[in-house]
DOMAR-543481 format. One line per 4 residues: number of its first residue (from 1); their letters; for each residue x, y, z of N, C-alpha, C, O. Coordinates in pm, whole numbers, plus 32768, in hexadecimal, padded with zeros to 4 digits. Layout:
<nodes>
NUM	A	X/Y/Z/X/Y/Z/X/Y/Z/X/Y/Z; ...
</nodes>
This chain:
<nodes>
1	XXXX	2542/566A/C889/25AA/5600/C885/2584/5592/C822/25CE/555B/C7D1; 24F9/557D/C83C/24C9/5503/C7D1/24DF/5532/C758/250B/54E6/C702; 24C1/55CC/C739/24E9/55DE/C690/256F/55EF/C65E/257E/5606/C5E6; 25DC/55E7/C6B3/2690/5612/C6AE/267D/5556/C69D/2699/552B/C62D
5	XXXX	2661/5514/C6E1/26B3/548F/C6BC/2629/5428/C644/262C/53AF/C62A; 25DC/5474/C621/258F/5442/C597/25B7/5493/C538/259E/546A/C4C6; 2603/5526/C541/265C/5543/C4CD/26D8/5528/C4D7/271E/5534/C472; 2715/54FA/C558/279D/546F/C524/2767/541A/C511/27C3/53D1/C536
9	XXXX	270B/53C4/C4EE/26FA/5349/C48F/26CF/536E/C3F2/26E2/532F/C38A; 269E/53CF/C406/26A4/53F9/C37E/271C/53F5/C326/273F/53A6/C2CE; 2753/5464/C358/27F4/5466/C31A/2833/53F4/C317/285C/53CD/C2AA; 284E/5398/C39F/28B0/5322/C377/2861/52CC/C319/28A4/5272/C2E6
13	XXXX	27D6/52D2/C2F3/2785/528B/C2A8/27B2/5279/C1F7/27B2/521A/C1A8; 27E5/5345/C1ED/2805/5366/C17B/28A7/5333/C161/28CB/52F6/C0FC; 28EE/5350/C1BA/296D/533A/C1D3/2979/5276/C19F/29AE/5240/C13E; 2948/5254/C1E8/295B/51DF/C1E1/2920/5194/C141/294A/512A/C111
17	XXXX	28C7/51E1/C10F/287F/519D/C098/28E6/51E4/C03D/28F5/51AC/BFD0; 2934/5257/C053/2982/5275/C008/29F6/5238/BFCA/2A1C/523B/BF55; 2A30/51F5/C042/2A95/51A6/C084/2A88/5121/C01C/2AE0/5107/BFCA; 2A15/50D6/C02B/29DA/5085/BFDE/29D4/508C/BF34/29F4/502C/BEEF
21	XXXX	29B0/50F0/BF09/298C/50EC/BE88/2A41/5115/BE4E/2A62/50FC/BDDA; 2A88/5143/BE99/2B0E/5179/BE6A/2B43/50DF/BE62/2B6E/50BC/BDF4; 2B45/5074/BED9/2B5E/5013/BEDE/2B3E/4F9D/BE5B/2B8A/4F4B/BE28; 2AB3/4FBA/BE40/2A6F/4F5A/BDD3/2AAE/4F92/BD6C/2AB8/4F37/BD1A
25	XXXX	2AE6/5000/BD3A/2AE7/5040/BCB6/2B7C/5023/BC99/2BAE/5017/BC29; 2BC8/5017/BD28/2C60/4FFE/BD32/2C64/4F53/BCF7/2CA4/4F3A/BC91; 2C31/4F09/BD29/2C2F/4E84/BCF3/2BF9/4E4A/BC71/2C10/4DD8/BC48; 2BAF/4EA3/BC36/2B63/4EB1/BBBF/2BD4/4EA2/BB5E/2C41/4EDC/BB5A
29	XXXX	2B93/4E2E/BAFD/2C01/4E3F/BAB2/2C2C/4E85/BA27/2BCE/4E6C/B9DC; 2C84/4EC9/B9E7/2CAD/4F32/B9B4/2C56/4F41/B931/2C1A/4EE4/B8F9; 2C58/4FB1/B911/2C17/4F9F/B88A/2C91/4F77/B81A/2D00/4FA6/B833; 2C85/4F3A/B7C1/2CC1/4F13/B73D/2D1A/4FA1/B71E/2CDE/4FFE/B6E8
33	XXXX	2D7E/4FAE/B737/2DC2/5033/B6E9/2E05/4FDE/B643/2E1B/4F68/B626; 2E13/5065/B5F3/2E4D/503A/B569/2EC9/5002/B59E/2EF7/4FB8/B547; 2F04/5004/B5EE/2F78/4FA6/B5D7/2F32/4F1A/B5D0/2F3F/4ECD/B570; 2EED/4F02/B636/2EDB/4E4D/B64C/2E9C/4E53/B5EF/2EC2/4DEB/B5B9
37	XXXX	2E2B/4E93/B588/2DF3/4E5C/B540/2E7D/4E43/B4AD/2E73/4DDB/B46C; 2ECB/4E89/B494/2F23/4E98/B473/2F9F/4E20/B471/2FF0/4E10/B416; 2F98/4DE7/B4CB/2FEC/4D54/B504/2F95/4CDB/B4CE/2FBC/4C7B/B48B; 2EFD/4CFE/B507/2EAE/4C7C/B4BB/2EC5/4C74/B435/2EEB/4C07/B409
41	XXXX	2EB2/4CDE/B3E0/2EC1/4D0B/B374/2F3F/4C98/B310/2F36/4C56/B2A8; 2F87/4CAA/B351/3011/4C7F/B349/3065/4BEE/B335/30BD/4BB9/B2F0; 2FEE/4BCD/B3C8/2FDA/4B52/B3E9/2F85/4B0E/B378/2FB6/4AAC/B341; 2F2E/4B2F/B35D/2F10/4ADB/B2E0/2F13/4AED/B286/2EE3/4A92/B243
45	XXXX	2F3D/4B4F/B247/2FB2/4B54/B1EA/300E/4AF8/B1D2/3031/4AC8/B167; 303D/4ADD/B25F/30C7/4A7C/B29C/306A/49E2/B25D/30B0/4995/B21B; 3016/49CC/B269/2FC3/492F/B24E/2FC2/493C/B1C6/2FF1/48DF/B185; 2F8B/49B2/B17E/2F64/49B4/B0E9/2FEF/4991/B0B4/3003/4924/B07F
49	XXXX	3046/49E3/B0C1/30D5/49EE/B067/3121/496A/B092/319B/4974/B09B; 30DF/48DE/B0B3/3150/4897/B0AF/317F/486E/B03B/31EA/4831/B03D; 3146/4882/AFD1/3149/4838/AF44/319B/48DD/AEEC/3162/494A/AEF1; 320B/48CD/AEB1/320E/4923/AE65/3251/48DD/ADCB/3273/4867/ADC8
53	XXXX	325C/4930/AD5D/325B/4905/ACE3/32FC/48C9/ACF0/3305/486E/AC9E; 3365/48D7/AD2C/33C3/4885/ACFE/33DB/47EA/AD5C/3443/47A8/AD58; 337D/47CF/AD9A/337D/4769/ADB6/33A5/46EE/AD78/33A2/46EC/ACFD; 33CE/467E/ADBC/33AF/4609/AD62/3314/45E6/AD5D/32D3/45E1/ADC5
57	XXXX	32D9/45CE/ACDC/3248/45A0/ACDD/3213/4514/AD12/31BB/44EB/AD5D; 328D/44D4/ACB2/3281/444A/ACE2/3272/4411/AD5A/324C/439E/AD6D; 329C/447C/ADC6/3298/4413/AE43/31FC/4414/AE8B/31F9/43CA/AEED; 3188/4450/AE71/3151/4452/AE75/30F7/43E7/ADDC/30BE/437C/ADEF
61	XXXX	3107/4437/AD41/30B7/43DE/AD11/3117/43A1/ACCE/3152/43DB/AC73; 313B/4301/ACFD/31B9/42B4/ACE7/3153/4283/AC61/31A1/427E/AC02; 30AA/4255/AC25/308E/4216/ABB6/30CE/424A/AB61/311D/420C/AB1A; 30AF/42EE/AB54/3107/435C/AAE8/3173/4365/AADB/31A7/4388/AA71
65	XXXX	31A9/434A/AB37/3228/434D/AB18/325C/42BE/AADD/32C4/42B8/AA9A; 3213/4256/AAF9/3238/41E1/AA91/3213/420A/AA16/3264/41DE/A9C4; 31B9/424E/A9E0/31BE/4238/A955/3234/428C/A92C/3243/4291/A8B2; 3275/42BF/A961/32DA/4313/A91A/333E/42B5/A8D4/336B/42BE/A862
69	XXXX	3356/425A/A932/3393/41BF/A903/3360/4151/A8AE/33B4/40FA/A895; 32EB/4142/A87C/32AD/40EE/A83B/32AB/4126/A78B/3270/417F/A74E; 32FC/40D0/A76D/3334/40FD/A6A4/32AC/4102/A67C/3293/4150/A620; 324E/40C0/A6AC/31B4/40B3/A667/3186/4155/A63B/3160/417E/A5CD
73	XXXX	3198/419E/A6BA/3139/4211/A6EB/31A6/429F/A69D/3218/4276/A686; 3190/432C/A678/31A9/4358/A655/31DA/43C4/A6BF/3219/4429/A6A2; 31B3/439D/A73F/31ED/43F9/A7BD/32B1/43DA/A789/3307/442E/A76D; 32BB/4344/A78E/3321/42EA/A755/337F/4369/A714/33D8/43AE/A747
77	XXXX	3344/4365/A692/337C/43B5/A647/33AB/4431/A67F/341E/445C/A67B; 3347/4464/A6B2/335A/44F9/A6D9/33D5/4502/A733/3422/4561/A72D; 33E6/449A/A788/344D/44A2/A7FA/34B6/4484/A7A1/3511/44D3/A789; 34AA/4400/A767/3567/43F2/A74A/3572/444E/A6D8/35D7/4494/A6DA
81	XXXX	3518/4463/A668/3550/44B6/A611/356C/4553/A610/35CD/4597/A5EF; 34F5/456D/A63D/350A/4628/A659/3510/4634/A710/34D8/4693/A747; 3558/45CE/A75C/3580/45E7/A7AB/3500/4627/A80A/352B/464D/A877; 348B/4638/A7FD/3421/4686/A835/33FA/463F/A8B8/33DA/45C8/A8B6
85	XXXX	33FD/468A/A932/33C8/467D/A9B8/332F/469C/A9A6/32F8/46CE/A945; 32F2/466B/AA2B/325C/4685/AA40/3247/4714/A9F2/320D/472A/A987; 3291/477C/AA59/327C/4814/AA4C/327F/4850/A9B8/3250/48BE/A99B; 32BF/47F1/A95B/32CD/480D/A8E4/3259/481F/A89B/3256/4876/A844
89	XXXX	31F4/47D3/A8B3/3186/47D3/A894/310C/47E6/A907/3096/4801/A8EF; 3133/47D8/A95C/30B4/47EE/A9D0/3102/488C/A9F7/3169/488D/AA3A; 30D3/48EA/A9D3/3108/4980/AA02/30D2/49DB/AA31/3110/4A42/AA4B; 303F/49C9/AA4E/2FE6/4A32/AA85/3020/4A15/AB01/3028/49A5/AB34
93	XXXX	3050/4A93/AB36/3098/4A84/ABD7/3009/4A8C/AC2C/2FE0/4A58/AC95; 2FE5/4AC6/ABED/2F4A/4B37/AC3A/2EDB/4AC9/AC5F/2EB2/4AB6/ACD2; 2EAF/4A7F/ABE5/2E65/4A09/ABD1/2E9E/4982/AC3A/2E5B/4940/AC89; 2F01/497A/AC24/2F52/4905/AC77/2F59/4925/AD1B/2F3F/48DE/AD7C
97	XXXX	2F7E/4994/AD12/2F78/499E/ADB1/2F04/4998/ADE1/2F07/493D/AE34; 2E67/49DE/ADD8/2E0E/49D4/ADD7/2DC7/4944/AE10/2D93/4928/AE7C; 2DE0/48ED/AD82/2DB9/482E/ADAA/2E08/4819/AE1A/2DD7/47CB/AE6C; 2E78/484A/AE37/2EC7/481F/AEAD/2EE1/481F/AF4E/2F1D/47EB/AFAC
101	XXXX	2E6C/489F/AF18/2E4C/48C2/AFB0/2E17/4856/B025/2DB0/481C/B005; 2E41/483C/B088/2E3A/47EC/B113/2E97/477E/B121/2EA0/4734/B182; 2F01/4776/B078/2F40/46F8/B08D/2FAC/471B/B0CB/2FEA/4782/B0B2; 2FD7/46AB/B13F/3043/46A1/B1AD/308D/460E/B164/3073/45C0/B109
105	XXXX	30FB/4624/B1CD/3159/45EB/B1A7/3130/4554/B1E1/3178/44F4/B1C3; 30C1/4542/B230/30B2/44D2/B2AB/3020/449C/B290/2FEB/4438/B2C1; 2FEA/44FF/B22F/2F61/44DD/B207/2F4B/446D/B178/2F90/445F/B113; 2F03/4446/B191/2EC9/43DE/B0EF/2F19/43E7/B089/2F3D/445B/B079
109	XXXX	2F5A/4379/B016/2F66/43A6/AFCF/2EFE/43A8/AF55/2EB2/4348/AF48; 2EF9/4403/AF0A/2E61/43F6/AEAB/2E55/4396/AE64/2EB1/4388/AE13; 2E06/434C/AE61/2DE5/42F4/ADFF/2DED/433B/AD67/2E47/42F8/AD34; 2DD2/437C/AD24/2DC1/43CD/AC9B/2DF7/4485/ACBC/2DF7/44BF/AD28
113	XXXX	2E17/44B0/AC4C/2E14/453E/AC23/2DB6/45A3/AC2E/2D60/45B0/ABD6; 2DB9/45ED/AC91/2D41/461E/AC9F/2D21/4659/ABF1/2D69/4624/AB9C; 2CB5/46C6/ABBD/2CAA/46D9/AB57/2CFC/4757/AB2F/2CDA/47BD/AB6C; 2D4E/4763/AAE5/2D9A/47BC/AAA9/2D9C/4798/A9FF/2D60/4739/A9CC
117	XXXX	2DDF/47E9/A9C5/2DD0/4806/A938/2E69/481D/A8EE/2ECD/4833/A933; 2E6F/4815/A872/2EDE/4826/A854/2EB2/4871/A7CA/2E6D/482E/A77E; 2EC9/48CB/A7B0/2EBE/495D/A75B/2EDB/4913/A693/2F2D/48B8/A68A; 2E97/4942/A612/2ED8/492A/A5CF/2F6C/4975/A5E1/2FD6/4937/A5E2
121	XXXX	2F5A/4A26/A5F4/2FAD/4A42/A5F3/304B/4A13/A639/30B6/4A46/A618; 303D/49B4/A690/30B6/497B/A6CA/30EA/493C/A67D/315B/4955/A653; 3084/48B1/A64A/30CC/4865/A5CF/3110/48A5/A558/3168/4877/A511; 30C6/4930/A553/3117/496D/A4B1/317F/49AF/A4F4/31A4/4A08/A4A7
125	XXXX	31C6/49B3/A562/3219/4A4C/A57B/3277/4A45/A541/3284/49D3/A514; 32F4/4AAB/A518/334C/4A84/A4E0/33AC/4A01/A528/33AE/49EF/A5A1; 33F1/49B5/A4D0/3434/4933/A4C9/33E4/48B8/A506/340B/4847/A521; 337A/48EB/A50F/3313/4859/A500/32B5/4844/A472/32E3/4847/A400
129	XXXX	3242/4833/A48F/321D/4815/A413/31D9/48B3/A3CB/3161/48CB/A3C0; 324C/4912/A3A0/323F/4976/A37C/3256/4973/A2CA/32A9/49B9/A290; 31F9/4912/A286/31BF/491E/A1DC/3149/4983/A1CB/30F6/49B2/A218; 315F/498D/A161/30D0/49DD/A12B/3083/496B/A12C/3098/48F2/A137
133	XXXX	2FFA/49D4/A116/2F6F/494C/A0DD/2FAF/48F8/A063/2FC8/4880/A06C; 2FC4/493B/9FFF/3008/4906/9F88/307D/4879/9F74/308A/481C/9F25; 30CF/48B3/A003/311A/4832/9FFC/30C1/47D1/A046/30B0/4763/A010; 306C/47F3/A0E9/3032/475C/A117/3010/4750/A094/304C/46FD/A050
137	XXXX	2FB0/479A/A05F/2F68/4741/9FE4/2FAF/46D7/9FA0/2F73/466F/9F85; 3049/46EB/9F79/3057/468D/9F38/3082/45FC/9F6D/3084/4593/9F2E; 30A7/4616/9FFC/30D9/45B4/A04F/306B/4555/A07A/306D/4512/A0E1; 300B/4556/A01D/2F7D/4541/A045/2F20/4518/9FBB/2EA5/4527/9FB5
141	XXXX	2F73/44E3/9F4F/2F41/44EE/9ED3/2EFE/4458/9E92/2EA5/442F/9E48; 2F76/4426/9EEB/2F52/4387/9EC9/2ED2/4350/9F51/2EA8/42DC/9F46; 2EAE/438B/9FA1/2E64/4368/A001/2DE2/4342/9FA9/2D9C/4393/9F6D; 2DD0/42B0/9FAF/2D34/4266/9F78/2CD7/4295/9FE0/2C87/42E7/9FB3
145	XXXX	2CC6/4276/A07C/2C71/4236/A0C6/2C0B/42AA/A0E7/2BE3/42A3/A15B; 2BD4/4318/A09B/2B95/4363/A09C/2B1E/4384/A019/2B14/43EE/9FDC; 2ACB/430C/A006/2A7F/42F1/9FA1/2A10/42DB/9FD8/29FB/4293/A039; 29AE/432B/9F8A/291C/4327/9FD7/28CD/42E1/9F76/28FE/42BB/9F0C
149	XXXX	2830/42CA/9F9F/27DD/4289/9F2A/27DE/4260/9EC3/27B2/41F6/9E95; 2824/42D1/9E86/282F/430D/9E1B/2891/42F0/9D96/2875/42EC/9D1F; 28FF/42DF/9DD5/2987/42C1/9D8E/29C1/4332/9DBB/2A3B/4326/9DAC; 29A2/43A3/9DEE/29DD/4413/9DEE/2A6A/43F6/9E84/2A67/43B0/9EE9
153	XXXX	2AC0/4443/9E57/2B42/4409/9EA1/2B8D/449C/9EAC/2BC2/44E1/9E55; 2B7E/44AB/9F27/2BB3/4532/9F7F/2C51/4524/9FAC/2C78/44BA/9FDF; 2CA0/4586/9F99/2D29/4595/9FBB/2CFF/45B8/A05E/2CB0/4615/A06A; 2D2E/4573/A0DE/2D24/459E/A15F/2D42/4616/A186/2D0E/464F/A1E6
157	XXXX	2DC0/4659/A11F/2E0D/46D5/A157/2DC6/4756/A107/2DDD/47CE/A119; 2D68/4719/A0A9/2D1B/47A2/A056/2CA0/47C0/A0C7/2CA7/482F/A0FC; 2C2D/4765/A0F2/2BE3/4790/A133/2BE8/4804/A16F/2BA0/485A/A13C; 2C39/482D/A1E5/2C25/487F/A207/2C21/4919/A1B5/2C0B/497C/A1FB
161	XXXX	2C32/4928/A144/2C5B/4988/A105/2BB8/4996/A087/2BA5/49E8/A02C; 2B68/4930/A0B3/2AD2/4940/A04C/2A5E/4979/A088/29EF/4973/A053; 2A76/49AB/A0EE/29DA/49D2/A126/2A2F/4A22/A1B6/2A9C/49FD/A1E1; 29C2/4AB9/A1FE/29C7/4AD1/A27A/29F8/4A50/A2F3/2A51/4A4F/A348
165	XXXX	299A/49F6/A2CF/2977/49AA/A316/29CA/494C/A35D/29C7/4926/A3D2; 2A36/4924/A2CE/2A74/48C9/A2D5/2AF8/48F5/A31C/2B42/4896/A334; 2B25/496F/A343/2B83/49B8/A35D/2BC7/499D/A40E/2C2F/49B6/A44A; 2B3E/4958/A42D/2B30/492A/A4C3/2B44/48D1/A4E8/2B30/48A6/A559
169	XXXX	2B82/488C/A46C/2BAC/4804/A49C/2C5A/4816/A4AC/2C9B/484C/A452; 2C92/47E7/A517/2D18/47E3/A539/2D68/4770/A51E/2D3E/4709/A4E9; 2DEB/4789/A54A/2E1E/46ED/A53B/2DFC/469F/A589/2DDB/4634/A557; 2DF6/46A4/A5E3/2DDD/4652/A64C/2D4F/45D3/A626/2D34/455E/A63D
173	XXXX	2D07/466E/A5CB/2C67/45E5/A5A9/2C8A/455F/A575/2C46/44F9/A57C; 2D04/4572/A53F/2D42/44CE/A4CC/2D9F/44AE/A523/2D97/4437/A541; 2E19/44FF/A571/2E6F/44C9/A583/2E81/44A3/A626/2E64/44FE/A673; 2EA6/443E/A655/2ED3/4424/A6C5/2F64/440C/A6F0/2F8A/439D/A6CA
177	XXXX	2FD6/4462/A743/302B/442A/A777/304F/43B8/A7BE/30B5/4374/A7BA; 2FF8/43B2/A7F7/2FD8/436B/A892/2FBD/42D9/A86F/2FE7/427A/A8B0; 2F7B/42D4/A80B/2F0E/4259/A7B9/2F33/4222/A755/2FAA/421F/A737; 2EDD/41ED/A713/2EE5/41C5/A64F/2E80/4259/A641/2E2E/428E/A68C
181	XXXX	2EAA/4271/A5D6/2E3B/42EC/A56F/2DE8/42BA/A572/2DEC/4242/A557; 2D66/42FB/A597/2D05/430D/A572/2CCF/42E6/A4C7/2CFF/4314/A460; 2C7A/429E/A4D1/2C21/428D/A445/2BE1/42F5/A40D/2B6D/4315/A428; 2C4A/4345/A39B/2C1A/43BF/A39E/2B88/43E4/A335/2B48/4449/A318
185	XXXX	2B82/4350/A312/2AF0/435C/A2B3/2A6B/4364/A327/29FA/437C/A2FC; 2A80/434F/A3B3/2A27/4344/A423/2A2E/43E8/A432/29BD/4418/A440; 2A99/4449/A432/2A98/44A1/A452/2A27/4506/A3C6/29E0/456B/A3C8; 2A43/44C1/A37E/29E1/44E1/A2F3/2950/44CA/A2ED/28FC/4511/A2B6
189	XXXX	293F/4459/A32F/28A6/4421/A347/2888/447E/A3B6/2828/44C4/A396; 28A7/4491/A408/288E/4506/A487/2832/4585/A44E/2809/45D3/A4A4; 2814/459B/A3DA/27E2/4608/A395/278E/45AA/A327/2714/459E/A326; 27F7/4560/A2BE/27C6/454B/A24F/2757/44AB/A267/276C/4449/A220
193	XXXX	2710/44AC/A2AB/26CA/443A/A2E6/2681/43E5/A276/2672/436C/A27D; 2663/441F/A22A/2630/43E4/A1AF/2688/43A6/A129/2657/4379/A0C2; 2724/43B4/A14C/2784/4371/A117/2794/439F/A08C/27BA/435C/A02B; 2761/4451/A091/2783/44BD/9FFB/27D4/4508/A030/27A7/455C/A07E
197	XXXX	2865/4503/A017/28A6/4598/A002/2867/4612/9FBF/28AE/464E/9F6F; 27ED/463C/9FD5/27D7/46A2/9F85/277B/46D4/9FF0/2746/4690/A047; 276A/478C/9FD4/2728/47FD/A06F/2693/47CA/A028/2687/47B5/9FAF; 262D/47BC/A086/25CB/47F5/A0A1/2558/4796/A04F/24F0/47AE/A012
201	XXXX	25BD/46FE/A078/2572/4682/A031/24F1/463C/A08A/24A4/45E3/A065; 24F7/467E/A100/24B2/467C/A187/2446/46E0/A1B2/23CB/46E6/A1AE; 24BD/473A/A1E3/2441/47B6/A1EC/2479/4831/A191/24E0/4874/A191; 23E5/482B/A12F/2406/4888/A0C1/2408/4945/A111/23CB/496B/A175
205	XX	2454/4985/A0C6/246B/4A12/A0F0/2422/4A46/A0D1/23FE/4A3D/A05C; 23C8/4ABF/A154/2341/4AE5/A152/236A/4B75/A0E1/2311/4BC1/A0BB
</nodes>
């Protein structure tokens, strides 16, 4: 008799721990299936994409968008004369969305632009500033303020066209929308530190 009711405690022992672990595993909570990860997915997606390219820019960066209004600045120009929006010139969709990521509609507005770029190739595309070298060159003939040590006196729009080197310089190095231009003889000293337009007045080629 003693071993019939110590093998019913056995069993309800098993029964019952069974009972238990079915219980714990029932309340356990689910594993992640691809859908929910799939929804998160989505969801911030949903945070990233609040910013897209046809936005208004301004309401966020209202400084930039003043210079579009200021006759001083050449943004000026760009707006009333060739009619050009941000996107006209800010066009990397890829690049832009990117800096944009976490901005909400309820969050900060930025103090500055995050860092983005603006392509030569944008400035030349067709019906913008689409000249040959030949013509900037000449639109660029009477320019004095590019005289080194020397007497020697550089056309701004030839540089890029005298050396590998020089090929890397964009518009952007001289020109500012946003601003006054840049001092583009500073953009010259940036290399030519010794105040010679000429290669290898510095470090001679091994």
């Amino acid at each position: 008799m003693k071993k019939i009711n110590t093998l019913k405690a056995i069993i309800t022992g098993a029964v019952c721990s069974g009972l238990l672990c079915f219980a714990v595993v029932g309340c356990a909570p689910e594993a992640k299936t691809q859908e929910d990860a799939q929804a998160e997915k989505q969801e911030e997606q949903a945070v990233e994409s609040f910013w897209s390219i046809d936005m208004e820019c301004g309401t966020c960066h209202a400084d930039k968008k003043a210079t579009t209004e200021d006759a001083s600045l050449t943004a000026c120009t760009h707006a009333t004369q060739a009619q050009a929006t941000c996107i006209t010139c800010h066009d990397d969709e890829a690049a832009l969305s990117e800096v944009h990521v976490g901005a909400t509609a309820s969050g900060p507005m930025p103090v500055k632009l995050k860092a983005t770029t603006v392509e030569k190739e944008t400035c030349q595309s067709a019906g913008c500033h689409d000249q040959s070298a030949e013509e900037f060159s000449a639109l660029t003939l009477h320019i004095d303020t590019l005289v080194d040590v020397d007497g020697t006196t550089a056309n701004p729009h030839d540089v890029m066209t005298l050396t590998a080197g020089h090929k890397d310089i964009t518009c952007l190095d001289c020109h500012s929308e946003h601003a006054q231009d840049y001092d583009e003889a500073m953009v010259c000293v940036s290399c030519h530190h010794m105040g010679k337009y000429e290669c290898n007045t510095c470090h001679e080629a091994a």
